[in-house]
DRENDO-1510 file (C-alpha; in Angstrom, 1 decimal, always signed):
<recs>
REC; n; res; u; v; w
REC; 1; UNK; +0.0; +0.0; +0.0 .
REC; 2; UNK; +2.8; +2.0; +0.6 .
REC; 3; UNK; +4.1; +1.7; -2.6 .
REC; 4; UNK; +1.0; +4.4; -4.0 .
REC; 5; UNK; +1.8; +7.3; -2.0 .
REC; 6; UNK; +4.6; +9.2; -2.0 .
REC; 7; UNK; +7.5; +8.3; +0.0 .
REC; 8; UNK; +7.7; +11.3; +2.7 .
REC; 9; UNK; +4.0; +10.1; +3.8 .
REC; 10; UNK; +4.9; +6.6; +4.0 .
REC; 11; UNK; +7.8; +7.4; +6.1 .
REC; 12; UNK; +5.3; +9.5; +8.7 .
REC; 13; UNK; +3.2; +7.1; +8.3 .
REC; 14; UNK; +5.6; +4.4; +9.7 .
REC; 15; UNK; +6.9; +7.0; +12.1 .
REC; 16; UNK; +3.6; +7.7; +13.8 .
REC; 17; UNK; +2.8; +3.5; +14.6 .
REC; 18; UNK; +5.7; +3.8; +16.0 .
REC; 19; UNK; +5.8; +6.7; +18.2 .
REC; 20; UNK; +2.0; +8.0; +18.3 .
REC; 21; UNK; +3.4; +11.3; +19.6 .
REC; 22; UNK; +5.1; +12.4; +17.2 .
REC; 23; UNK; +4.2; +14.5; +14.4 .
REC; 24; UNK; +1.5; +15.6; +16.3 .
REC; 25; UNK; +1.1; +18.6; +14.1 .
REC; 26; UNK; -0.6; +16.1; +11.3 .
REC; 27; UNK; -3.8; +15.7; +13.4 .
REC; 28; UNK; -6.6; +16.7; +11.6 .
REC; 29; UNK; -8.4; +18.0; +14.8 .
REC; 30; UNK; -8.9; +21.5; +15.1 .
REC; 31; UNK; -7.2; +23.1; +17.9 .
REC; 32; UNK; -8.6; +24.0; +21.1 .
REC; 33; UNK; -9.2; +27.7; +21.8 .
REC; 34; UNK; -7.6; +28.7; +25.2 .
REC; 35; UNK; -9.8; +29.1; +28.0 .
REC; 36; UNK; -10.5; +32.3; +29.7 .
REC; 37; UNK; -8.7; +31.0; +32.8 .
REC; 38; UNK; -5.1; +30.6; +31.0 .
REC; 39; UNK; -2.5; +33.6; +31.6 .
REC; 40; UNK; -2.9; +36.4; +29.1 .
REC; 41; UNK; -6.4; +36.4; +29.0 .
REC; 42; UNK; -9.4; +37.5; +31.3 .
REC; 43; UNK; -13.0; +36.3; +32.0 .
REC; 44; UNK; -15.7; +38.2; +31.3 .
REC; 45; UNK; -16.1; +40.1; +34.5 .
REC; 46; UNK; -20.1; +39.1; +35.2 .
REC; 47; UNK; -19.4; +40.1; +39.0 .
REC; 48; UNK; -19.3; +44.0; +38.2 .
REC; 49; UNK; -22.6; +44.1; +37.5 .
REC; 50; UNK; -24.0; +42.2; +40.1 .
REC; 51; UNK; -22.0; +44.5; +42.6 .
REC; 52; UNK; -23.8; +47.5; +41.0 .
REC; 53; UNK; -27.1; +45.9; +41.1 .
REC; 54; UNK; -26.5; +45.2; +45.0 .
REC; 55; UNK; -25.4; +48.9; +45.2 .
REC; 56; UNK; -28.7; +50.1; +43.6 .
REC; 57; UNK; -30.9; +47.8; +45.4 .
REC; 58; UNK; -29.5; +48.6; +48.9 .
REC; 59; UNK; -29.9; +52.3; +48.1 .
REC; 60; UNK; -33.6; +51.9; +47.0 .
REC; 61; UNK; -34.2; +50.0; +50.3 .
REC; 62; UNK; -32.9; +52.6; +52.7 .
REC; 63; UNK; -34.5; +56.0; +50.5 .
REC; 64; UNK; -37.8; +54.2; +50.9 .
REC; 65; UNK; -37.4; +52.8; +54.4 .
REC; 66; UNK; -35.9; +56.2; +55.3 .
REC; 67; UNK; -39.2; +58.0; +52.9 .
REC; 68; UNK; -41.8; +55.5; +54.9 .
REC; 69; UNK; -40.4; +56.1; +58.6 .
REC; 70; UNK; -40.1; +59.9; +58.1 .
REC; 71; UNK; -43.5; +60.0; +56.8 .
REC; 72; UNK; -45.1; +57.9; +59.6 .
REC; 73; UNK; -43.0; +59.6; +62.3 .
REC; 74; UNK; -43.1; +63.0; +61.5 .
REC; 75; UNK; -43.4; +64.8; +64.8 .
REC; 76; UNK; -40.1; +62.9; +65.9 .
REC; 77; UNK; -38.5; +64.9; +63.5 .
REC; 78; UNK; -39.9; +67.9; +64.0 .
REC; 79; UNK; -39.0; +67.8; +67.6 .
REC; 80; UNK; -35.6; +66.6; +66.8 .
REC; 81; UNK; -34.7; +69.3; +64.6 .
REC; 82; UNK; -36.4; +72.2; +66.8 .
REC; 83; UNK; -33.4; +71.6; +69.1 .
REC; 84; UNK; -30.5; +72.0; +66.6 .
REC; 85; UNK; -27.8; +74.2; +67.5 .
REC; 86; UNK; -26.9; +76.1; +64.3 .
REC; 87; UNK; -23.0; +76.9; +65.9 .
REC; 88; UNK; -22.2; +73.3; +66.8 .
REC; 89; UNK; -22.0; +73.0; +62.4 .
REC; 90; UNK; -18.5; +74.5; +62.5 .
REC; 91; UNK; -17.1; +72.3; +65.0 .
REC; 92; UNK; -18.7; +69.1; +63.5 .
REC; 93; UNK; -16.8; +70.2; +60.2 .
REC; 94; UNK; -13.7; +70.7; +62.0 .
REC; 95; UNK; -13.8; +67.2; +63.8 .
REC; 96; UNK; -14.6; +65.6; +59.9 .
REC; 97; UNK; -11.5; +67.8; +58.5 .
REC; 98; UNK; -9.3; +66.0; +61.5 .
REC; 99; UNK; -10.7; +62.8; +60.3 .
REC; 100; UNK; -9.6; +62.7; +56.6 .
REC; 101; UNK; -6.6; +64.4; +57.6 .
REC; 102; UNK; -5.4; +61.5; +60.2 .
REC; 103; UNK; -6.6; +59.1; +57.1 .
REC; 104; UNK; -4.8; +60.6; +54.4 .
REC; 105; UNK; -1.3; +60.2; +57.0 .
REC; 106; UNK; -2.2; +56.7; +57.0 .
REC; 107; UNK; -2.3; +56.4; +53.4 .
REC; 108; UNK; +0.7; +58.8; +53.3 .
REC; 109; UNK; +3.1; +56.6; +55.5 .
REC; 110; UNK; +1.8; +53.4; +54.0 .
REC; 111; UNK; +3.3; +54.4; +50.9 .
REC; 112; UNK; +6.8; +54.5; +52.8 .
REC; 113; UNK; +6.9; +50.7; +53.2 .
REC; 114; UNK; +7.4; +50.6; +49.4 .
REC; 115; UNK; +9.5; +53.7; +49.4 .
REC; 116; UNK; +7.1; +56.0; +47.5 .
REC; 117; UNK; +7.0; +59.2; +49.5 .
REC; 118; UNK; +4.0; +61.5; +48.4 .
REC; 119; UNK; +4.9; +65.1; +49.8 .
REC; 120; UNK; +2.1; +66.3; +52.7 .
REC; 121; UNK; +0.4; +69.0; +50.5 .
REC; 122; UNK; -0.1; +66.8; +47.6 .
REC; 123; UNK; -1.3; +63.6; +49.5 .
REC; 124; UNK; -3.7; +65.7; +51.8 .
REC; 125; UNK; -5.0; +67.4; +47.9 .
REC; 126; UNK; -5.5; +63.9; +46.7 .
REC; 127; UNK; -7.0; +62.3; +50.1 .
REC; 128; UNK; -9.8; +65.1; +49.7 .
REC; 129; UNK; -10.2; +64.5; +46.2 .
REC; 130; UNK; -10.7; +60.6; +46.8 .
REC; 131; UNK; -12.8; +61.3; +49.6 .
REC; 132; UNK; -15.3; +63.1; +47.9 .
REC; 133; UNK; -15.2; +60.9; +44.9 .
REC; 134; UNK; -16.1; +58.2; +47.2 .
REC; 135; UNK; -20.0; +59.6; +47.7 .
REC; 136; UNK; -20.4; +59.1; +43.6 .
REC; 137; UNK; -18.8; +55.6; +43.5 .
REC; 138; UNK; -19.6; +52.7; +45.2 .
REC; 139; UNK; -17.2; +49.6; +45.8 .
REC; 140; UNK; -14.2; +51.5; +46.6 .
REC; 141; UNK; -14.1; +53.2; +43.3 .
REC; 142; UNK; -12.7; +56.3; +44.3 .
REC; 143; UNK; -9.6; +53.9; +45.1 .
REC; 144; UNK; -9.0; +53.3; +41.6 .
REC; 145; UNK; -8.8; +57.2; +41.0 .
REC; 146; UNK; -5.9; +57.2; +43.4 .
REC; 147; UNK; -4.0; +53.9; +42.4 .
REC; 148; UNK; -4.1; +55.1; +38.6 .
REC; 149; UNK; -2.8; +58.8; +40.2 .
REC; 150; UNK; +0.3; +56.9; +41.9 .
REC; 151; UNK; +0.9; +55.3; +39.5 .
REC; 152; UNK; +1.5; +57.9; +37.0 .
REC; 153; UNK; +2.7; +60.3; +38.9 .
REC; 154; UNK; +4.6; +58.3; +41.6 .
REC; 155; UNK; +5.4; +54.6; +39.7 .
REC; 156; UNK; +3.4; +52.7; +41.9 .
REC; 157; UNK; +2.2; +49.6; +41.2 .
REC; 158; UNK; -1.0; +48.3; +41.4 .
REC; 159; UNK; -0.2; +44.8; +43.4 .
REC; 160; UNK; +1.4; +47.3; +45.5 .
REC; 161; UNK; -1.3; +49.9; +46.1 .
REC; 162; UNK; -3.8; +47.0; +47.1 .
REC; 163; UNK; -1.3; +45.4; +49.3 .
REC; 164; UNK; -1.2; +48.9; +51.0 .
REC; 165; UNK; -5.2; +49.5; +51.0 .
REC; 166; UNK; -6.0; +46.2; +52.3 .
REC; 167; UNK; -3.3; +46.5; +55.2 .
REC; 168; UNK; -4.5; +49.6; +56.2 .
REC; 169; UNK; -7.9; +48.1; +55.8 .
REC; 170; UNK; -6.5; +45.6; +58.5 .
REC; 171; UNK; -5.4; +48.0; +60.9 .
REC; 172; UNK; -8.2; +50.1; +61.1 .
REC; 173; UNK; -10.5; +46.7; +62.1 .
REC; 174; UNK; -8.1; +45.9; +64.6 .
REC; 175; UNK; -8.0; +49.6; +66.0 .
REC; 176; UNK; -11.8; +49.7; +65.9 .
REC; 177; UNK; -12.5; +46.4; +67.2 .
REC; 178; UNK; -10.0; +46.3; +70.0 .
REC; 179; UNK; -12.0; +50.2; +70.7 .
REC; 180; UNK; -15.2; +48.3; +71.0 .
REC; 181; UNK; -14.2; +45.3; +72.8 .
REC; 182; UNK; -13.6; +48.0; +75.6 .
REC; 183; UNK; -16.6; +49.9; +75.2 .
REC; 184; UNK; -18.6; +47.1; +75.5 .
REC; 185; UNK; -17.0; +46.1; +78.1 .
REC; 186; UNK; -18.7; +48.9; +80.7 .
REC; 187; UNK; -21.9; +49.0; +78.8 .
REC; 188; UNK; -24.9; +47.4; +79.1 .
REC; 189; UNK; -26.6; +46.8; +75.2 .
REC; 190; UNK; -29.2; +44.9; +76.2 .
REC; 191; UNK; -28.6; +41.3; +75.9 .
REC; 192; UNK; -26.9; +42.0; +72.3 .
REC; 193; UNK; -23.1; +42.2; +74.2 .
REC; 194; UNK; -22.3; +38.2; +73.2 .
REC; 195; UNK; -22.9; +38.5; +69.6 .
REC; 196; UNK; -21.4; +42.1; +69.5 .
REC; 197; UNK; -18.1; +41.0; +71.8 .
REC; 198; UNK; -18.1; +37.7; +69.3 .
REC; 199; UNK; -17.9; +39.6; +66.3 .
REC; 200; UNK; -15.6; +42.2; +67.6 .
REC; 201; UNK; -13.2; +39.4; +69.0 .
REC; 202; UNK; -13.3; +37.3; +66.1 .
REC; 203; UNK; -12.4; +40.9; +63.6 .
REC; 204; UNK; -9.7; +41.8; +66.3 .
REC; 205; UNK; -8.4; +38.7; +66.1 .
REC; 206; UNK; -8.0; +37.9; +62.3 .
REC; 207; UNK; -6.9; +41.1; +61.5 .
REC; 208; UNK; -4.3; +40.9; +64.5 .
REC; 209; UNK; -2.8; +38.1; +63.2 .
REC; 210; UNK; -2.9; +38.9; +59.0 .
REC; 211; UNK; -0.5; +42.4; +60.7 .
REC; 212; UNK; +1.8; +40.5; +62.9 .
REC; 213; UNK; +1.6; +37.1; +62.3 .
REC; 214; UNK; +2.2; +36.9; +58.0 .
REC; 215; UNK; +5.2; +34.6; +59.1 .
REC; 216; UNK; +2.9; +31.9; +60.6 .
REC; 217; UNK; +1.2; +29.2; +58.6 .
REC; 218; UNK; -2.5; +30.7; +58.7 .
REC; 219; UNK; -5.7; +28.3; +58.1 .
REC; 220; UNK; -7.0; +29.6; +54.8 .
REC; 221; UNK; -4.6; +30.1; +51.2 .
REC; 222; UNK; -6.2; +33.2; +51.0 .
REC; 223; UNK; -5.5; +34.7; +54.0 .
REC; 224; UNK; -1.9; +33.6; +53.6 .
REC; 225; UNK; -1.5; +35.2; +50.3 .
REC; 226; UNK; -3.2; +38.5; +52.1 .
REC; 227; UNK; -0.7; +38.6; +54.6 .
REC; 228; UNK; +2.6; +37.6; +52.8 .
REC; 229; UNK; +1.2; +41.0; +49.9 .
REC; 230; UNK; +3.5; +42.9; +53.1 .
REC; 231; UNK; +5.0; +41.3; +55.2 .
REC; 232; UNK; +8.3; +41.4; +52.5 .
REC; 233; UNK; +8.4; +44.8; +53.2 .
REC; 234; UNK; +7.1; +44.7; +56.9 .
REC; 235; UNK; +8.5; +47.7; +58.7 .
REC; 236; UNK; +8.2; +47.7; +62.3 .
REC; 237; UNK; +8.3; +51.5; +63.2 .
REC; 238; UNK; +6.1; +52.5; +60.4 .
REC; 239; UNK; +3.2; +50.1; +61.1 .
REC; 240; UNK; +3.4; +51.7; +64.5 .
REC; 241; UNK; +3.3; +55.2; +63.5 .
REC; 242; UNK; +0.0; +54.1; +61.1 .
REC; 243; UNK; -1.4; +52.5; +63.8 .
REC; 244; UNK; -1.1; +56.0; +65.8 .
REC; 245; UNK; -2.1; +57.5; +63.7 .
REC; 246; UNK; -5.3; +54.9; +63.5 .
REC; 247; UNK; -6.2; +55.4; +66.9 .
REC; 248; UNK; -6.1; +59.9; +66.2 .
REC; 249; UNK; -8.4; +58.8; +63.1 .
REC; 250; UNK; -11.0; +56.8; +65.5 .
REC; 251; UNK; -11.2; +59.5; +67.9 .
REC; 252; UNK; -11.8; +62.0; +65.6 .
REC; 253; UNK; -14.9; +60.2; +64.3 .
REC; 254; UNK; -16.4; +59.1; +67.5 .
REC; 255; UNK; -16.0; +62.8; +68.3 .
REC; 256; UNK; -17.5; +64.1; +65.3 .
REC; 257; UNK; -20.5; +61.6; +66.2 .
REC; 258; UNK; -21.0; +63.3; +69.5 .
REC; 259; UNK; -20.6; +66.4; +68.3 .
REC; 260; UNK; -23.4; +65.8; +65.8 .
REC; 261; UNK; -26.0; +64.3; +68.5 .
REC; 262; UNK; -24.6; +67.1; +71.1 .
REC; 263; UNK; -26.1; +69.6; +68.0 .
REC; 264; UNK; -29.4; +68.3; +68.9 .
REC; 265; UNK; -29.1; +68.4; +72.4 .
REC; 266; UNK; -28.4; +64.5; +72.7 .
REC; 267; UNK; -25.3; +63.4; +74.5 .
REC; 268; UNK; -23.3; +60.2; +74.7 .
REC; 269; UNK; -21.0; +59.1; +77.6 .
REC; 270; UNK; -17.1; +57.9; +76.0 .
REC; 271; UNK; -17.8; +54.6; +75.9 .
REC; 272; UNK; -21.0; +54.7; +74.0 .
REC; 273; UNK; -19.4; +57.0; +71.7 .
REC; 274; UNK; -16.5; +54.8; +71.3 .
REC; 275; UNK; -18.6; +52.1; +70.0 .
REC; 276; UNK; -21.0; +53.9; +68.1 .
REC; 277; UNK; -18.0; +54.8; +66.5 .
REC; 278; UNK; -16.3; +51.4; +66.3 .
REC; 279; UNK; -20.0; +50.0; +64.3 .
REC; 280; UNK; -20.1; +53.0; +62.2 .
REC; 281; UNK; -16.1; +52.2; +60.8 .
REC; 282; UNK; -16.9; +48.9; +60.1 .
REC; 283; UNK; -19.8; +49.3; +58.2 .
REC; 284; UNK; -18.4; +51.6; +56.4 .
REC; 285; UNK; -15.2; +49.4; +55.4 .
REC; 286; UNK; -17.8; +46.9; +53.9 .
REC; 287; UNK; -18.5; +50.1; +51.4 .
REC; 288; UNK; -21.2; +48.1; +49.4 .
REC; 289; UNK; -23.0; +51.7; +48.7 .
REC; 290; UNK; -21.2; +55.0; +47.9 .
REC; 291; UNK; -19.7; +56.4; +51.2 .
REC; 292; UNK; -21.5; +53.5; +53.2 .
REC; 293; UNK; -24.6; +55.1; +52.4 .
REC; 294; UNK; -28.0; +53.2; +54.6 .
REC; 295; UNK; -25.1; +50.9; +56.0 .
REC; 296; UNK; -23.7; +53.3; +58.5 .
REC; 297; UNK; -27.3; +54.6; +59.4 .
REC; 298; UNK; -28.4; +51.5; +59.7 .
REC; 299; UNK; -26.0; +50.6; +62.5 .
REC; 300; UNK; -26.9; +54.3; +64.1 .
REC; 301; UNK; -30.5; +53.4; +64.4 .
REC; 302; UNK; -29.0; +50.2; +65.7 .
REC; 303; UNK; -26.8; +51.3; +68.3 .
REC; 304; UNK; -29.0; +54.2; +69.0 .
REC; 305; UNK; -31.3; +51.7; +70.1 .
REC; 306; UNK; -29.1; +50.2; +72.8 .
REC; 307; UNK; -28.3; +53.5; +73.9 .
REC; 308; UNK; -31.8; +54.6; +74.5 .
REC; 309; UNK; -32.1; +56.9; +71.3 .
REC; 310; UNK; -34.8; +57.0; +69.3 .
REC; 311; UNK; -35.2; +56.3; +65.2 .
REC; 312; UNK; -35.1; +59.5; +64.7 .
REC; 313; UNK; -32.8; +61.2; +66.8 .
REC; 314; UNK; -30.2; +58.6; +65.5 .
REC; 315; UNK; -30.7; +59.4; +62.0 .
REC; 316; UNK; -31.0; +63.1; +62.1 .
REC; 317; UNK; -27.6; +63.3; +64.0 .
REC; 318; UNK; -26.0; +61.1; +61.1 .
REC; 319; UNK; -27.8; +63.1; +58.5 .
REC; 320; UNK; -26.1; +66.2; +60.0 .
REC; 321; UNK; -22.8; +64.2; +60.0 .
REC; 322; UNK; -23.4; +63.1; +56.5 .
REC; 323; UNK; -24.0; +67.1; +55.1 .
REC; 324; UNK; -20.6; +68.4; +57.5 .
REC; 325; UNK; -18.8; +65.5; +56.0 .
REC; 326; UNK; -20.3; +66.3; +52.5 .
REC; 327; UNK; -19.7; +70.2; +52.3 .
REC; 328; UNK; -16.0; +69.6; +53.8 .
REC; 329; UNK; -15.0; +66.8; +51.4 .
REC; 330; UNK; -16.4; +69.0; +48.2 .
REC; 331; UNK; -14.9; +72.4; +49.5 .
REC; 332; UNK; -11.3; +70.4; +49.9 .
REC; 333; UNK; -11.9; +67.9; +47.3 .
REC; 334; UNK; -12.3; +70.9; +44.8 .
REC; 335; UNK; -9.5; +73.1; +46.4 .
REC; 336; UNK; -7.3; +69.4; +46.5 .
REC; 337; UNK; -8.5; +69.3; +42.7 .
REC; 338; UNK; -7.1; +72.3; +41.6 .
REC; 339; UNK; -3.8; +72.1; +43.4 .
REC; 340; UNK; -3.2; +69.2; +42.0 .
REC; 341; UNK; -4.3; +70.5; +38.4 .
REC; 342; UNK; -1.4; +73.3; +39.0 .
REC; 343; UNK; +1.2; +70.6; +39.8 .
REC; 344; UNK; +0.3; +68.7; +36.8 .
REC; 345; UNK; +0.6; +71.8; +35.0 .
REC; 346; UNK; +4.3; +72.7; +36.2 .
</recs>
């Protein structure tokens, strides 16, 4: 038979009984196209839009809880706002100014551990900027605005920028939780202290460890590959100095929340302030909404609850926080905006 076709095919022929691998590239099968999962290529990202959606729906549930309760409790309100103190406005915007300005020093001397150093002016222009970008886009989107900033202007790299966000991230649930685990320590909420002290301890815990403990062999891959994004560049003094600087950002906002009940004549001692603080920073670390909007009122009307507050004295104070923190964050964010416009410009 062999004698009909040429000799070259004959000799493949004979070649491939022999060795079935070889010559593979005479298979008449058509190639498989690579999968989505295989380096160089990405997967439709499906997960985007279900984020949004989750964004949009939690919104729509809090406006129209928010539309029904006002609505149905209207001369709570009323009364509420009869006692605000117009003068308390400027403080409240002060304490909110402290705030973003102990945050943006975090972000600032988290840099360091990758040796990027952001001069003060221009990291307190762009923490402003973020900031207020941060009520128009939900998921952390105002984060992007800043990594892509870095990156240009500084060389950062993205790995590099989340390893920095999610530590911080870290530290500020250890500061806050540790903060609460005191506060509920002398307080009395009402026969919710064992779930609260059970998810504090657990978040103190875990987020302990992922800081201090990257060299240990932790339960879950994930958590492993979390920890080891910094612990190469682990430096000892400058977690300490964030974590400082941490405990002067927690302070400010449980003060700026006292100020803002004290506006309408409601007061909190330090340890309920302290934890309404402590609930209020972790919801808003989840960040499913823009700014943690309906998530962190949620948890005021929550901890208002235990604290002997009502509905709606809980959620005008945090509406008053929410229009300080607002006005401040444009006014700088546009100011930030401009200076760093100019820079570019030079």
């Amino acid at each position: 038979m062999e004698d009909n076709i040429p000799k070259e095919l004959a000799d493949q022929s004979r070649d491939l009984k022999e060795d079935p691998t070889k010559n593979q590239e005479l298979s008449l099968e058509p190639e498989k196209e690579p999968r989505a999962s295989e380096p160089g290529l990405k997967a439709p990202k499906k997960g985007n839009a279900i984020k949004v959606i989750v964004s949009i729906f939690l919104l729509l549930v809090f406006v129209a809880w928010t539309a029904w309760y006002v609505s149905t409790h209207q001369r709570e309100f009323i009364e509420a706002l009869e006692l605000f103190e117009p003068k308390t406005l400027a403080l409240l915007c002060l304490m909110v100014f402290v705030t973003y300005l102990a945050n943006g020093e975090i972000l600032r001397w988290a840099m360091k551990l990758h040796g990027i150093k952001v001069p003060l002016l221009e990291n307190l222009a762009l923490t402003f900027c973020t900031a207020a970008a941060n009520y128009f886009f939900p998921f952390k989107g105002a984060a992007g605005i800043r990594a892509l900033y870095l990156k240009s202007r500084h060389g950062l790299n993205f790995t590099d920028f989340f390893s920095q966000i999610v530590l911080v991230g870290f530290i500020t649930v250890m500061v806050s939780s540790l903060a609460a685990l005191i506060s509920l320590a002398h307080l009395d909420a009402k026969g919710a202290n064992l779930a609260l002290t059970l998810y504090f301890s657990a978040a103190f815990i875990l987020s302990f460890a992922l800081i201090f403990l990257g060299r240990l062999k932790l339960p879950l891959k994930i958590l492993q590959n979390l920890s080891h994004s910094w612990i190469g560049v682990f430096n000892g003094p400058i977690i300490i100095r964030i974590v400082l600087l941490d405990v002067l950002y927690f302070f400010s906002w449980a003060g700026a929340n006292w100020v803002a009940l004290k506006a309408f004549g409601l007061s909190l001692g330090f340890f309920e302030a302290i934890f309404y603080a402590a609930g209020q920073i972790h919801s808003l670390l989840i960040n499913l909404t823009p700014a943690g909007l309906g998530l962190m009122e949620a948890f005021s009307v929550f901890a208002g609850s235990l604290m002997g507050l009502t509905p709606a004295e809980a959620l005008v104070a945090q509406g008053l926080f929410r229009v300080a923190a607002f006005g401040t964050l444009v006014l700088f964010g546009l100011l930030g905006w401009l200076y760093l416009s100019f820079q570019d410009g030079k």
